[in-house]
N, C-alpha and C positions, 0 to 999 in steps of 0.2 A: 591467749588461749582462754582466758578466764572470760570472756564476753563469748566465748563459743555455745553455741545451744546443743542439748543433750538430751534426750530421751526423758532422763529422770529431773531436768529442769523442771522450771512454773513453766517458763515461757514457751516450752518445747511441749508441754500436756496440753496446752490451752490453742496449740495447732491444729490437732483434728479437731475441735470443738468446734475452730474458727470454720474451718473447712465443711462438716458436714453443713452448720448455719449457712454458707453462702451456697451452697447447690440445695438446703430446702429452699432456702428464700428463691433459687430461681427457678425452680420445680414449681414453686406455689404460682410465680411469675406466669410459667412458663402455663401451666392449667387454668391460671387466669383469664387469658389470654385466646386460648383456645376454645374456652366454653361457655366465656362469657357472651359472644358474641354468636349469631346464628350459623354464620358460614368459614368455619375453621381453616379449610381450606383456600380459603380469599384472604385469611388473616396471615395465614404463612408466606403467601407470595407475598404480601404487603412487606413482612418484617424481611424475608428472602432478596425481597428489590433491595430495602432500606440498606440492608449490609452489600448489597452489590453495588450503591451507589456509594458507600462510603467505600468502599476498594477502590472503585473508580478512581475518586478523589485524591486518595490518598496514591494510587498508581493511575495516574493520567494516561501513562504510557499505553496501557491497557482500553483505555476508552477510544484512545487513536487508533488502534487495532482495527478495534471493532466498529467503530465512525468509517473505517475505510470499504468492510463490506456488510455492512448495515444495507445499503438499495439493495442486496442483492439478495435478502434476507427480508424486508419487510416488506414484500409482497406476498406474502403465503400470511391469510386473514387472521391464524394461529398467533401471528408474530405480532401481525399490528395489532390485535386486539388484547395486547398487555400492559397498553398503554395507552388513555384517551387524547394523545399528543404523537404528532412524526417522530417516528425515531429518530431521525437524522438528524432532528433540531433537539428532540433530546437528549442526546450525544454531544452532539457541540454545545450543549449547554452546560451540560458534564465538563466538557474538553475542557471550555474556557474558563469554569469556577476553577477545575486541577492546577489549572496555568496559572488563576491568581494566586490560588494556596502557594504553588511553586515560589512564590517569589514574597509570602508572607514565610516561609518557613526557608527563605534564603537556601535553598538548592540549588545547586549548578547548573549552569545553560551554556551552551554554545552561541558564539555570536554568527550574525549572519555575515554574508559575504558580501565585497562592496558589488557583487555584480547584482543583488538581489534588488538593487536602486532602481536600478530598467524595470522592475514591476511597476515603480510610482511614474514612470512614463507611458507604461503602458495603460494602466489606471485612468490617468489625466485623459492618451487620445480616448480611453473608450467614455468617459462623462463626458469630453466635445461630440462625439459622436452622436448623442443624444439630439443635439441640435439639426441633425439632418436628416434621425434614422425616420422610416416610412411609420413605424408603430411607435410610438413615446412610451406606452405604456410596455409594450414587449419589450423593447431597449432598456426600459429601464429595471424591469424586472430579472434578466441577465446580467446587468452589472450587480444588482444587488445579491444575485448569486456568486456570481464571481467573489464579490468582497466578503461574502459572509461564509456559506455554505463552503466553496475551493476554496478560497483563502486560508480557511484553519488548516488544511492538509500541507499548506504552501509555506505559512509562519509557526503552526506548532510542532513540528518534529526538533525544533531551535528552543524551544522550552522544557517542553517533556523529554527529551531523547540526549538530557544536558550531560549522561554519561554513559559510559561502553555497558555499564550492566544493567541502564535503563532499556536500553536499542536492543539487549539481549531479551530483555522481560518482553520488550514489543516484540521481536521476530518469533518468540515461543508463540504468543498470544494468537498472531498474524496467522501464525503456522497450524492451533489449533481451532480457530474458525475457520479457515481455510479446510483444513481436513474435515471438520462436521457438514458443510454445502458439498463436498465433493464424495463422500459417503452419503449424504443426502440423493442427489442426483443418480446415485448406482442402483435405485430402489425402480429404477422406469427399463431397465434393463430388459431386453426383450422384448421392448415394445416396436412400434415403427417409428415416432418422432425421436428427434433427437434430444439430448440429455441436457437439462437443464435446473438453474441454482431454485430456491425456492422461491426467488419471483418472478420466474418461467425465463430467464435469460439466457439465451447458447452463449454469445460471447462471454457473457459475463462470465458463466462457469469457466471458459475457455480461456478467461486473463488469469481465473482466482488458482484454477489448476495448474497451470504455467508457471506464474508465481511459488506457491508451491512444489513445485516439483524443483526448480532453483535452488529452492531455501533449503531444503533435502541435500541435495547434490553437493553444493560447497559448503554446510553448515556440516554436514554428517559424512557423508559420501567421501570428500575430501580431504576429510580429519584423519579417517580411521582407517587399522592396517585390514588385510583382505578378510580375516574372518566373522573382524567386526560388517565391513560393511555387506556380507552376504545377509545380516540382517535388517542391514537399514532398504536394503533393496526393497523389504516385502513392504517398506512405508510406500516406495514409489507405484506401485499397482495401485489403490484410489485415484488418488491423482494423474496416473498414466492412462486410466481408463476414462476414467471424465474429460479427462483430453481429447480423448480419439470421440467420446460418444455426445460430446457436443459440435463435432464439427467444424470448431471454430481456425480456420485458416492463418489468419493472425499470428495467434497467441503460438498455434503448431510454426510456422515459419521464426518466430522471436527465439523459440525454443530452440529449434533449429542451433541457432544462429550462438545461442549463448555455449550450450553445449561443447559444442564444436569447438569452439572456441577456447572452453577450458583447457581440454587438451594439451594445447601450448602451455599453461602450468602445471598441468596432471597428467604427464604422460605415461604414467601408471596406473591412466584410468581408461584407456585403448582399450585393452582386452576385456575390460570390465563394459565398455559400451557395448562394442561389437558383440558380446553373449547376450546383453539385457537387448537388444535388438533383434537378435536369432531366436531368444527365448520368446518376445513378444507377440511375433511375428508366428507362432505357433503357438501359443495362446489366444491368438486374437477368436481363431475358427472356434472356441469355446465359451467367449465371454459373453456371445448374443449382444455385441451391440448392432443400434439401428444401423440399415444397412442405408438411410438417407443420410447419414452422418459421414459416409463412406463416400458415398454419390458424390458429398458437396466438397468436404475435405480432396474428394480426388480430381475435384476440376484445378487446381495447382500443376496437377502435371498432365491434365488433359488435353488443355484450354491451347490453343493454337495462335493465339494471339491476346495482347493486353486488353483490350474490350471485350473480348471473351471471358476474360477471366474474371474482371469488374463488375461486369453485368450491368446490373441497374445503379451501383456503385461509379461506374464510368460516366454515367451521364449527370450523377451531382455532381463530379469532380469537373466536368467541361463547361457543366452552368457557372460552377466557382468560378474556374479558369475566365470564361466570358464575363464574366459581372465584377471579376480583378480589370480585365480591360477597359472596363468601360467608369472606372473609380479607381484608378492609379493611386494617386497621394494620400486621399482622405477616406477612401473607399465605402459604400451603400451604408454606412450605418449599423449600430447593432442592431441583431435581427434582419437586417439590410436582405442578408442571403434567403430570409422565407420571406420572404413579405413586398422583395419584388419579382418572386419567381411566378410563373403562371398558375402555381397549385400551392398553398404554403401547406396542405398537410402532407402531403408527398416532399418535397424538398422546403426538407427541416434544415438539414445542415447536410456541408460537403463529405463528412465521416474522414477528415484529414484536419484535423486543428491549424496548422499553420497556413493551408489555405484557407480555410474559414476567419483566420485574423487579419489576414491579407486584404481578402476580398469584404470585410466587414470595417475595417479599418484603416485599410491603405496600405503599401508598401512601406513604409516607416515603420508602422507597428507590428507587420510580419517579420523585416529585420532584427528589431528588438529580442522576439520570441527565438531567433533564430542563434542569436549572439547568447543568450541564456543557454540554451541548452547546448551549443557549445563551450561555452565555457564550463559548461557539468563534465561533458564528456572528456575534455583537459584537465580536469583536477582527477579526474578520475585516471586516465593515462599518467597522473605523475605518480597519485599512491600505489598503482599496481607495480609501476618501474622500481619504489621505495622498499628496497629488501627491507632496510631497515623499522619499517615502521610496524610499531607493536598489535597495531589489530588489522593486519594484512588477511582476515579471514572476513573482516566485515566488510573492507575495502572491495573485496573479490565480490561480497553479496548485495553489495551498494552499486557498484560498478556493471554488471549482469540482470537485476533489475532496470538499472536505467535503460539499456539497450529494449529492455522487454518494452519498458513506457514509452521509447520513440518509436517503436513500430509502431504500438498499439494506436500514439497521435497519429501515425500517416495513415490507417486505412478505418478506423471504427472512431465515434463517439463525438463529444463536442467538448468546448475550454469547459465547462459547467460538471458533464455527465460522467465524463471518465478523471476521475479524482485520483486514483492510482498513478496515473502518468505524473503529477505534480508530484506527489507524496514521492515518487523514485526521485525525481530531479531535489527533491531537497535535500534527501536523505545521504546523497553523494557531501555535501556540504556539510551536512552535521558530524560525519566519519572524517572529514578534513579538520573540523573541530577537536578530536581525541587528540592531532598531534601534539606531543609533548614541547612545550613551550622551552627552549635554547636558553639557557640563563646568560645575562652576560658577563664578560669575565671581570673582576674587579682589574682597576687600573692599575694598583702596583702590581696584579702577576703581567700585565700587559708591559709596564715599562719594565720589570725586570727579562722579560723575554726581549724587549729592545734591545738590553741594554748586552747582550750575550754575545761574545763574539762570531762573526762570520766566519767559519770554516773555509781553509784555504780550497 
C-alpha cells in the first residue's frame, strides 16, 4: 500500500502536469501540421491514410476484407483518385506486409490442408501451358494473376484468419463494406437501369448482396430469440433490395438455395421466412426498383428452355464445350478460349470456371479443380454433422458461402475475376482449423485402463 499513489503524493500532483504537457505538445503538433502547409485538408487525409494503413497492418484480417471488394469499389474515379497506385495491388501489398508482421510477432495461423497440394498441380499444368497457348503474352499475364493477385485470397485467409476472433473481425469488416456498396447502389432508385456497386457492376452488387444477406441470416438471424431478430430484419432490406434491383440471377438462385436450406437447422425460422416473403412482396410495389431488373431476374421462370435462359451465355458455354473437344488432355492454352475463338473481344471467357480450365488446360486440370472443391464441400458436410464442435456458427457461415461461390463459378466470371469464390473455398478450411486438437492420453492412464478387468 505504501507504493500506492494518492492525490496528495509528489508523484500523483505531477500527473496532470504530465498530462496537460503531452495534449499541448500535440495541439502545437497538431496546428503544426495543419498550417504549416498550404492544403490542410490533403495533409489530413495523408496522416487519416497513415493510421489506416497502420490498422491494416496491425489487423490484416481487415485488409482481406477489403482486397475482396476493392474491384467493386475502384471504379467510381472518387475512389481511385486517393491513391496514385491500384488499389488492389495496394491492398495486397498491405495484405502481404500484415502476413509478414504475422509471423514476426509469432501469431497464430492455421495450417493448410494436404488437399491445397492440387493447387501446385494445377500451377505447373497452367506454366506448361504457356508453351502452346496462341498469345505468350496474354497466357502469361493470367498466370501471373493467378499467382499474385487470386493467390492472396486463396493462401491468406491461412494467415490472417489464424483465430476464431480474427475470422470474426473479417466477417464484421466484410459485412460493413458490403453494406456501404449496397446503400450505395439504393441512391439509382427509381431509375430505369439496373442497380449497380460503384464500379457500375449488376453482378457484382448481386454476389456482394447475397453474401451479405447470408452473413445477416446465420451470424444474427439465427443467434437471436424472436424479438431480437424483428430487429435484425430491418438490416436485411439494403441488401434484400440491391438484390432484387441488380438483377443479378445467380447470386438470387445461390440465395435461393442457401436459405432454404437453413431451415433443415432453423426450423424456427419457417415462419420467420414465409412473413419476410409476404412482407417483401408487398413492399416491392413501393420501393421503385427498375423494372429492367425485373424483366431480366424474371427470365428464370420465363425461359422455356436452357438456351433461352443463357442467352448469349449459351453460346460461350458450347464454344468451351467445342474447344474442350477439340483439346482433351492438354487443352488450347491459357487464354486458349479468346484467342482461338473468331472474336476475342466478345468471347473473353466461358463465365463457368471449371469449364474454362478444362477447355484452357485439359481434362486433368479440370479434374483437379473439381477434387478441390469437393473436398471443401466434405469437410464442410462433417463440421455441420459435428454437434459437438464449438464454433458451429462459423461452420454454418463458411459452409453457405461456399455454396454461394460454386454457383457463382458455374454461370459468371473467370479463375482471375471472381476472387470471392476462392476466398469461400478457403475459408471452409481455415474454420476446420479452430478444431480443438484431441490431446493424447499419457500411457500409464492407457495401461492402467488395460490393465482393468473385463466385466463378466
Amino acid at each position: 500500500m505504501e507504493h500506492e499513489l494518492t492525490i496528495g503524493s509528489s508523484r500523483g500532483r505531477n500527473l496532470p502536469f504530465a498530462s496537460s504537457a503531452a495534449l499541448l505538445a500535440a495541439a502545437l503538433a497538431a496546428g503544426f501540421v495543419l498550417f504549416a502547409f498550404d492544403a490542410p485538408l490533403r495533409t489530413l487525409l495523408v496522416l487519416a491514410g497513415a493510421a489506416a494503413v497502420v490498422a491494416l497492418l496491425l489487423y490484416p484480417e481487415l485488409a482481406l476484407a477489403l482486397y475482396v471488394v476493392v474491384g467493386d469499389v475502384k471504379g467510381d474515379e472518387r475512389v481511385a483518385s486517393l491513391l496514385p497506385v491500384d488499389l488492389t495491388l495496394a491492398l495486397g501489398a498491405i495484405l502481404a506486409a500484415g502476413i509478414a508482421f504475422i509471423f514476426l510477432r509469432k501469431k497464430r495461423t492455421v495450417p493448410m490442408p494436404s488437399a491445397y497440394s492440387l493447387f501446385l498441380a494445377l500451377v505447373a499444368l497452367m506454366a506448361a501451358s504457356l508453351a502452346y497457348t496462341p498469345v505468350f503474352d496474354a497466357g502469361l499475364e493470367k498466370l501471373a494473376r493467378f499467382l499474385s493477385v487470386t493467390g492472396i485470397v486463396i493462401v491468406a485467409p491461412f494467415f490472417v484468419l489464424g483465430t476464431p476472433q480474427a475470422m470474426k473481425r473479417f466477417l464484421v469488416a466484410f459485412s460493413v463494406a458490403a453494406f456501404a456498396i449496397c446503400a450505395f447502389s439504393l441512391a439509382s432508385l427509381g431509375g430505369s437501369a439496373r442497380l449497380v456497386t460503384p464500379s457500375s457492376n449488376t453482378i457484382g452488387l448481386g454476389h456482394i448482396a447475397c453474401a451479405l444477406i447470408v452473413l445477416i441470416w446465420f451470424g444474427l438471424v439465427a443467434r437471436f430469440s424472436f424479438p431480437k431478430r424483428m430487429f435484425t430484419y430491418l438490416l436485411l432490406a439494403v441488401p434484400g433490395v440491391a438484390l432484387l434491383g441488380s438483377g443479378s440471377r445467380g447470386p438470387a438462385v445461390a440465395l435461393g438455395i442457401v436459405i432454404l436450406g437453413s431451415l433443415f437447422f432453423y426450423r424456427r425460422l419457417l415462419l420467420d421466412f414465409v412473413s419476410l416473403t409476404i412482407l417483401g412482396i408487398i413492399a416491392v410495389p413501393f420501393l421503385h426498383i427498375p423494372a429492367s431488373a425485373f424483366e431480366y431476374m424474371g427470365s428464370l421462370v420465363r425461359s422455356r428452355s436452357v438456351s433461352a435462359l443463357l442467352s448469349f451465355r449459351g453460346e460461350l458455354l458450347d464454344y468451351g464445350w467445342k474447344l474442350l473437344q477439340q483439346h482433351p488432355l492438354i487443352g488450347a492454352g491459357l487464354q486458349g478460349y479468346r484467342y482461338h475463338s473468331p472474336n476475342a473481344a466478345v468471347y473473353n471467357w466461358p463465365h463457368n470456371i471449371f469449364l474454362e480450365i478444362a477447355c484452357e488446360l485439359g481434362i486433368p486440370a479440370g479434374l483437379i479443380v473439381l477434387a478441390i472443391f469437393s473436398g471443401a464441400l466434405r469437410e464442410s458436410f462433417r463440421q455441420l454433422k459435428d454437434h459437438a464442435f464449438p464454433y458451429a456458427t462459423l461452420s454454418q457461415v463458411a459452409a453457405a458461402l461456399l455454396v454461394i461461390g460454386i454457383v457463382n463459378a458455374t454461370n459468371t466470371g473467370d479463375i482471375n475475376s471472381d476472387r470471392s469464390t476462392w476466398l469461400f473455398l478457403s475459408l471452409v478450411y481455415v474454420v476446420q482449423g479452430y478444431q480443438p486438437r484431441r490431446q493424447p492420453r499419457p500411457l500409464a492412464a492407457l495401461a492402467r485402463e488395460a490393465a482393468r478387468p473385463v466385466p463378466a
